[in-house]
N, CA, C and O atoms as a MOPAC input file, in Angstrom:
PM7 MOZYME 1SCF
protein

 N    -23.94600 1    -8.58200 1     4.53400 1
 C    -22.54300 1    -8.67100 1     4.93600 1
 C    -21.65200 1    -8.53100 1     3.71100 1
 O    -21.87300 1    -8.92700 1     2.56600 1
 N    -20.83700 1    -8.03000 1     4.08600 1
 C    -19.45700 1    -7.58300 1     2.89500 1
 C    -17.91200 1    -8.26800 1     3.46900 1
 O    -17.51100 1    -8.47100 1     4.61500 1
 N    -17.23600 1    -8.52600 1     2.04400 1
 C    -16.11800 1    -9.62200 1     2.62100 1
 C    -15.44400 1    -8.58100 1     2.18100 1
 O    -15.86100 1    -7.88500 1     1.25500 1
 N    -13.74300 1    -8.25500 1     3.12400 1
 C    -12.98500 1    -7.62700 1     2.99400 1
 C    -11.51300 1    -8.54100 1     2.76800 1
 O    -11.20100 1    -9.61000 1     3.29300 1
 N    -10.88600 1    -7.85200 1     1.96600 1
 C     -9.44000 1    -8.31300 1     2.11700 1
 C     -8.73000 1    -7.25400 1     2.21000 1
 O     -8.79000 1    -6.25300 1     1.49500 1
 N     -8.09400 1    -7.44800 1     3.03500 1
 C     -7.13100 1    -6.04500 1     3.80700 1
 C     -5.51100 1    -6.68000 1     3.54700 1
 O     -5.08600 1    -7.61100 1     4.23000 1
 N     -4.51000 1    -5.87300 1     2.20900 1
 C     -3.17400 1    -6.49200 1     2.31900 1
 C     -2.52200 1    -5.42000 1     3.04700 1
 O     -2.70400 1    -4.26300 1     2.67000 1
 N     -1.63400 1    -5.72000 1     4.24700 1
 C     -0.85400 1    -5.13700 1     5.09200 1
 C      0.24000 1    -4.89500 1     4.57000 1
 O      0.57700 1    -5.84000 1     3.85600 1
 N      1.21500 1    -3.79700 1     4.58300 1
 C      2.39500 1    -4.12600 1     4.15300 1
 C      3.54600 1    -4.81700 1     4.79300 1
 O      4.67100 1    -4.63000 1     4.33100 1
 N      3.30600 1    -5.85900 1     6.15800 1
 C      4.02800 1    -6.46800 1     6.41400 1
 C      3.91500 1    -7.34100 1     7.50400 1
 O      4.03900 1    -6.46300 1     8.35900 1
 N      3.80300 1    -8.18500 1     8.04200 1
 C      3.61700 1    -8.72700 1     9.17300 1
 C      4.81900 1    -9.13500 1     9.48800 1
 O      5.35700 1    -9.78400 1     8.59000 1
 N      5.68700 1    -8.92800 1    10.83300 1
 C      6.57600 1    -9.54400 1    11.24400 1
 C      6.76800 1   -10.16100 1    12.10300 1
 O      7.96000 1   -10.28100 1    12.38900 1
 N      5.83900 1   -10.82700 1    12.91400 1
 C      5.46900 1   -11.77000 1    13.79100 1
 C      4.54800 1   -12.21600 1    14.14800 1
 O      3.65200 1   -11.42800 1    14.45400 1
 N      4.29500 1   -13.67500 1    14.28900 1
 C      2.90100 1   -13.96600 1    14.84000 1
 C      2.10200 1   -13.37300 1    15.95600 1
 O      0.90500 1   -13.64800 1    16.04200 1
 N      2.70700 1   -12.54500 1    16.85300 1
 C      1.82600 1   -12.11500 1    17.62600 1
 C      1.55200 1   -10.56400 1    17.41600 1
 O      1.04500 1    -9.84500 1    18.27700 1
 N      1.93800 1   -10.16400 1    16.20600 1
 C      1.23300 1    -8.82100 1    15.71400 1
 C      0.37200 1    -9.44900 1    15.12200 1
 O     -0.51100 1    -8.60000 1    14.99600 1
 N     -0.16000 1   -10.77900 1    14.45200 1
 C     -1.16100 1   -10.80700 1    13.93200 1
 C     -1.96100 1   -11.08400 1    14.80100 1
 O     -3.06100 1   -10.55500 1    14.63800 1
 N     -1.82000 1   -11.91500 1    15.96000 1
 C     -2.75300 1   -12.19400 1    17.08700 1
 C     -3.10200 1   -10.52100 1    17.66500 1
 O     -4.16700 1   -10.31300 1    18.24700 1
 N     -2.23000 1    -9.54200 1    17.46600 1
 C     -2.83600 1    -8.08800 1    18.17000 1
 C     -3.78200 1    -7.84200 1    16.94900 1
 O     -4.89900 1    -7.42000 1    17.25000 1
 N     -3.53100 1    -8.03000 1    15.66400 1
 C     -4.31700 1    -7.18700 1    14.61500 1
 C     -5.91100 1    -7.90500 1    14.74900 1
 O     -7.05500 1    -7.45300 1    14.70300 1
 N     -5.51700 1    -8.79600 1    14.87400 1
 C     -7.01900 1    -9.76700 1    14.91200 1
 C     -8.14000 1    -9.72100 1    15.75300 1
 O     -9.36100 1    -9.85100 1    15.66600 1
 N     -7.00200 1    -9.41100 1    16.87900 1
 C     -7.77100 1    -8.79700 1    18.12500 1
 C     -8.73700 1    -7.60200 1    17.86800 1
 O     -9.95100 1    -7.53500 1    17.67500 1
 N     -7.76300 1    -6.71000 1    17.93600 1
 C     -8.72100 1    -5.37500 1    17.32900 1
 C     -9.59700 1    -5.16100 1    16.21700 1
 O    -10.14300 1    -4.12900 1    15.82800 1
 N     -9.63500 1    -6.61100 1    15.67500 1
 C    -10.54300 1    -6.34100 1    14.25100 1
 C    -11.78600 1    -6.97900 1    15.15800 1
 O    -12.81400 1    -6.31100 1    15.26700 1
 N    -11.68900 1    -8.21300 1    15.77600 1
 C    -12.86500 1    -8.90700 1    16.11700 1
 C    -13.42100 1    -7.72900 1    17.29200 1
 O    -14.52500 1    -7.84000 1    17.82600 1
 N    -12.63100 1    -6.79200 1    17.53800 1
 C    -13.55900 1    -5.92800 1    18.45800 1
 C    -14.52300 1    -4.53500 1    18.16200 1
 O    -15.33000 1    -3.82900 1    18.76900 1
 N    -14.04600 1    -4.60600 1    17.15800 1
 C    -15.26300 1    -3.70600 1    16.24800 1
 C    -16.77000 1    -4.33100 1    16.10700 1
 O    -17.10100 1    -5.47100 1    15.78200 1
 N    -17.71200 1    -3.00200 1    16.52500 1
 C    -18.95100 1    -3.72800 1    16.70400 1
 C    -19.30100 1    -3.49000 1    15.21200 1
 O    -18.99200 1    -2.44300 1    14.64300 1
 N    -19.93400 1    -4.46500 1    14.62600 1
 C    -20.48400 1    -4.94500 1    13.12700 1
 C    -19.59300 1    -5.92000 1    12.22900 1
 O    -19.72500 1    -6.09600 1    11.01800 1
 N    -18.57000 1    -6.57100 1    13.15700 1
 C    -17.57500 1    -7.28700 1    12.48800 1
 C    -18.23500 1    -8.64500 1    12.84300 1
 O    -18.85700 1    -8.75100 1    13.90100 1
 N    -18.10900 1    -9.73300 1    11.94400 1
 C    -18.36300 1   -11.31500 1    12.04600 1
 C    -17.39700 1   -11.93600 1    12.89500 1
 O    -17.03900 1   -13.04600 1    12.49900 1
 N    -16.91900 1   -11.56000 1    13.86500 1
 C    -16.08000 1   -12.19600 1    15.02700 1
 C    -15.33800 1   -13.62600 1    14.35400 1
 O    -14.11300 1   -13.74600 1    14.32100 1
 N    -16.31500 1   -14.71100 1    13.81100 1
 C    -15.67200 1   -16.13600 1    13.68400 1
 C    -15.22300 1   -15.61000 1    12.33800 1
 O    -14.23600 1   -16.31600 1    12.13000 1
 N    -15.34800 1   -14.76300 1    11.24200 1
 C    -14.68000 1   -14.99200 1    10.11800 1
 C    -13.51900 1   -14.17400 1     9.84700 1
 O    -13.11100 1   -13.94300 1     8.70800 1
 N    -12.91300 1   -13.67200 1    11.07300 1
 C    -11.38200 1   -12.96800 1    11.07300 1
 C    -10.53800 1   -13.70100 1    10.81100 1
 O    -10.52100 1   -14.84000 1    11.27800 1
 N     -9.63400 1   -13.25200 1    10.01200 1
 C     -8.77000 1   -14.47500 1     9.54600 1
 C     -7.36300 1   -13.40100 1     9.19300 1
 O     -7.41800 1   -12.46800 1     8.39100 1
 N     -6.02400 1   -13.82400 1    10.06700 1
 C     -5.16900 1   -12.52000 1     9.72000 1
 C     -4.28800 1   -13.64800 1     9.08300 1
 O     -4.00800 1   -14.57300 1     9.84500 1
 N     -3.76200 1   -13.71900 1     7.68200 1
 C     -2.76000 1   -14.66700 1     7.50300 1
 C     -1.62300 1   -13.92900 1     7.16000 1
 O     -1.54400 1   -12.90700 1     6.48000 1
 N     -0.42600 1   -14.82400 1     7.93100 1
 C      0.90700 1   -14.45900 1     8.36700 1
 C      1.42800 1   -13.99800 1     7.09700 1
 O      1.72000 1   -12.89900 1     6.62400 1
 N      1.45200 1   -15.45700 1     6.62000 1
 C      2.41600 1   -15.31800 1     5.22600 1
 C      2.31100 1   -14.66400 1     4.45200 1
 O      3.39000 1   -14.43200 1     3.90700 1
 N      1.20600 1   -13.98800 1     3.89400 1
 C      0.99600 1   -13.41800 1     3.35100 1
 C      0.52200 1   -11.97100 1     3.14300 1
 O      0.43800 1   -11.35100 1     2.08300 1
 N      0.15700 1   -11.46800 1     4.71800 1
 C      0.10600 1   -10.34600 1     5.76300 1
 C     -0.96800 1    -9.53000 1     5.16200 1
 O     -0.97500 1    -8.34000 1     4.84800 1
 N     -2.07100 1   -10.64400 1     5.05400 1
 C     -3.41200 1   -10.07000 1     4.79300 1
 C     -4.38800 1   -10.02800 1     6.22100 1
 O     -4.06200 1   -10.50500 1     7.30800 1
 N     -5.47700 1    -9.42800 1     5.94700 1
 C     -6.64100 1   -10.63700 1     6.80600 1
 C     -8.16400 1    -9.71800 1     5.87600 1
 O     -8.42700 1    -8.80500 1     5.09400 1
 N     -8.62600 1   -10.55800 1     6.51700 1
 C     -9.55400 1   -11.20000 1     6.15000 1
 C    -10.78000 1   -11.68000 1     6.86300 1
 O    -10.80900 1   -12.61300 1     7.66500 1
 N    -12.15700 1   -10.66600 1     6.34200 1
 C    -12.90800 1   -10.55400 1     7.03200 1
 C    -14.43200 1   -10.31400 1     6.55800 1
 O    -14.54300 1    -9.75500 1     5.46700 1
 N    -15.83600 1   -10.72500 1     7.35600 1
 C    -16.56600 1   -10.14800 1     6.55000 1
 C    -17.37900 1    -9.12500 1     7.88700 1
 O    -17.31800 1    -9.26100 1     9.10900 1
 N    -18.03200 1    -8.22200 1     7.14200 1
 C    -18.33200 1    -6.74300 1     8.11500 1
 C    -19.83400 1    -6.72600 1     7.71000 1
 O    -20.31600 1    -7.30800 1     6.73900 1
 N    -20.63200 1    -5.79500 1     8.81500 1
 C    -21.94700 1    -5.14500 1     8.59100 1
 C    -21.37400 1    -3.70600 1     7.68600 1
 O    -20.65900 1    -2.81100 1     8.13700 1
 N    -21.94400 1    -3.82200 1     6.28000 1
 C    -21.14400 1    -2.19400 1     6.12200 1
 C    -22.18100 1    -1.19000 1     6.58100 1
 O    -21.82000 1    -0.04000 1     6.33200 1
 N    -23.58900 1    -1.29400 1     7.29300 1
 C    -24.66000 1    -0.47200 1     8.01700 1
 C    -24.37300 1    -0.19900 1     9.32200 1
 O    -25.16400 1     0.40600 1    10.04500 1
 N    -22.77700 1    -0.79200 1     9.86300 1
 C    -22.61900 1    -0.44300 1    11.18500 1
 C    -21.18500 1    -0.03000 1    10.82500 1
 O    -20.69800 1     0.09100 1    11.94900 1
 N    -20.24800 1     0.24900 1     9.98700 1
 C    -18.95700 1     0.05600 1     9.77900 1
 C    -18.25100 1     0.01200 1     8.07400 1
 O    -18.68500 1    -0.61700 1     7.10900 1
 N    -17.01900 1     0.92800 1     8.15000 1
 C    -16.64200 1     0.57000 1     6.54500 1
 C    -15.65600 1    -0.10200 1     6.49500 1
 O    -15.37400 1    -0.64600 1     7.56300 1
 N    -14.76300 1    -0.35900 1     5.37200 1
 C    -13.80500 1    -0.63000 1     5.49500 1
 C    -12.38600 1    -0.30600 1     5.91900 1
 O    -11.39000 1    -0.95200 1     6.24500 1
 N    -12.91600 1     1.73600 1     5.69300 1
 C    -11.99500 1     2.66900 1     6.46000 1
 C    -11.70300 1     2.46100 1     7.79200 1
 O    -10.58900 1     2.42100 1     8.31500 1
 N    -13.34400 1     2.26500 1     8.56000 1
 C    -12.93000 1     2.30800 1    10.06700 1
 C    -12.44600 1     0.86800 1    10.40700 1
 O    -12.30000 1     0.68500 1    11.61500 1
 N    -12.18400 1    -0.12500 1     9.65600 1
 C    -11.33900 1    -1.35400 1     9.53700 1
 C     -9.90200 1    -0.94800 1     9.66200 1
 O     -9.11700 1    -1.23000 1    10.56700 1
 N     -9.72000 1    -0.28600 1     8.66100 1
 C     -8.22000 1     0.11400 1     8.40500 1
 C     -7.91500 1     1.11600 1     9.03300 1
 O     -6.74900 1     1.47700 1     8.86900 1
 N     -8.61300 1     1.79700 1     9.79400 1
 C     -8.23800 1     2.89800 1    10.79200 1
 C     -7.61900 1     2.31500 1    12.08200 1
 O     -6.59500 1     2.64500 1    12.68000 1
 N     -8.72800 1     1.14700 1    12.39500 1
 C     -8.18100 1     0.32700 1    13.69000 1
 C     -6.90600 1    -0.63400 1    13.57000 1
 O     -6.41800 1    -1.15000 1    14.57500 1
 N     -6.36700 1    -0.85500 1    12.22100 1
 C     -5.12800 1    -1.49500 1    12.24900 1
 C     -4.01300 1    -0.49900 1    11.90100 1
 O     -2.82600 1    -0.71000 1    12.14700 1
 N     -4.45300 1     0.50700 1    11.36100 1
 C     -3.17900 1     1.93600 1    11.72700 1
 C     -2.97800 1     2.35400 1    12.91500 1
 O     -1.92200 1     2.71000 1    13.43700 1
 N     -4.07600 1     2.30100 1    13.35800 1
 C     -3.80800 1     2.90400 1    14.78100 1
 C     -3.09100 1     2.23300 1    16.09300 1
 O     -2.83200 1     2.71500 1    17.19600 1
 N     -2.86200 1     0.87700 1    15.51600 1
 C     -2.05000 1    -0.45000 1    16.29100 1
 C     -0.22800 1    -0.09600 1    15.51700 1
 O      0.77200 1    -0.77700 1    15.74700 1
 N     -0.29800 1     1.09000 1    14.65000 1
 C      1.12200 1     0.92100 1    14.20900 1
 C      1.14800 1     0.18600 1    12.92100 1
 O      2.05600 1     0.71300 1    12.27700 1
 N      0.59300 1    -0.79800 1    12.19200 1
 C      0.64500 1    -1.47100 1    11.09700 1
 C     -0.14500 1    -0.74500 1     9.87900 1
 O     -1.30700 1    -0.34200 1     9.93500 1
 N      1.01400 1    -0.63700 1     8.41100 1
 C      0.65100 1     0.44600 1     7.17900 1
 C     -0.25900 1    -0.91700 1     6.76300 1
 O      0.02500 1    -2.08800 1     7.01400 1
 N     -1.38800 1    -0.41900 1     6.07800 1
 C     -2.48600 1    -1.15000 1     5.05900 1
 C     -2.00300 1    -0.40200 1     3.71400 1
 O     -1.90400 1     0.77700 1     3.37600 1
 N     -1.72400 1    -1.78300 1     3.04100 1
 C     -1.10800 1    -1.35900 1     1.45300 1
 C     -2.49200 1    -0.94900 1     0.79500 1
 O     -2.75000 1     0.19000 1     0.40600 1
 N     -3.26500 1    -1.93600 1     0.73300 1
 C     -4.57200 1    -1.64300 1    -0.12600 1
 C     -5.73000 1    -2.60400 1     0.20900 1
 O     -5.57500 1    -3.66800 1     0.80900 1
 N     -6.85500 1    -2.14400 1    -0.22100 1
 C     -7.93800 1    -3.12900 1     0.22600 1
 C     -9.52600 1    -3.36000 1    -0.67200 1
 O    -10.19400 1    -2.49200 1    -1.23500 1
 N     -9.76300 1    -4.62600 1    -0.56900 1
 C    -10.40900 1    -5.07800 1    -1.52900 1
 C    -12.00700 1    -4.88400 1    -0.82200 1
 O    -12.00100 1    -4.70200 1     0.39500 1
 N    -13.11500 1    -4.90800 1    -1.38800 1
 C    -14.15900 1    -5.43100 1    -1.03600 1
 C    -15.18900 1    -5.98800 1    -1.82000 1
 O    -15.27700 1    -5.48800 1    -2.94100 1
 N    -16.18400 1    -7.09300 1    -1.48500 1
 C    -16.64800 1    -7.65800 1    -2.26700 1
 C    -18.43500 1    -7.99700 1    -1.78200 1
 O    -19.16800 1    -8.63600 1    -2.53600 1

């Protein structure tokens, strides 16, 4: 498993992060309990199978909800 940090360039309401979160925990090879979208700081935060999934098709599924990904970490 691989831990991602994904900084968004913006979150402007709590329930875009409840949509972003959504669509992250629905990717198959994602750790469902370790999604973590934080507001304040309009990251999230996650760890992935990278043998089923990258970090692209991470950040593909939160562009495709409308929300820009500034940059992203992995570890």
């Amino acid at each position: 498993m691989k831990k991602a940090t994904i900084q968004l360039e913006t979150l402007t309401c709590p329930s875009c992060a409840l949509k972003i979160e959504g669509a992250v925990k629905a990717l198959d090879g994602v750790a469902k309990e370790s999604v973590q979208v934080l507001f304040n700081s309009s990251k999230v935060k996650l760890d992935f199978d990278e043998t089923k999934l990258s970090v692209e098709d991470i950040e593909k599924a939160i562009t495709a909800l409308g929300y820009e990904v500034k940059k992203s970490q992995v570890k």
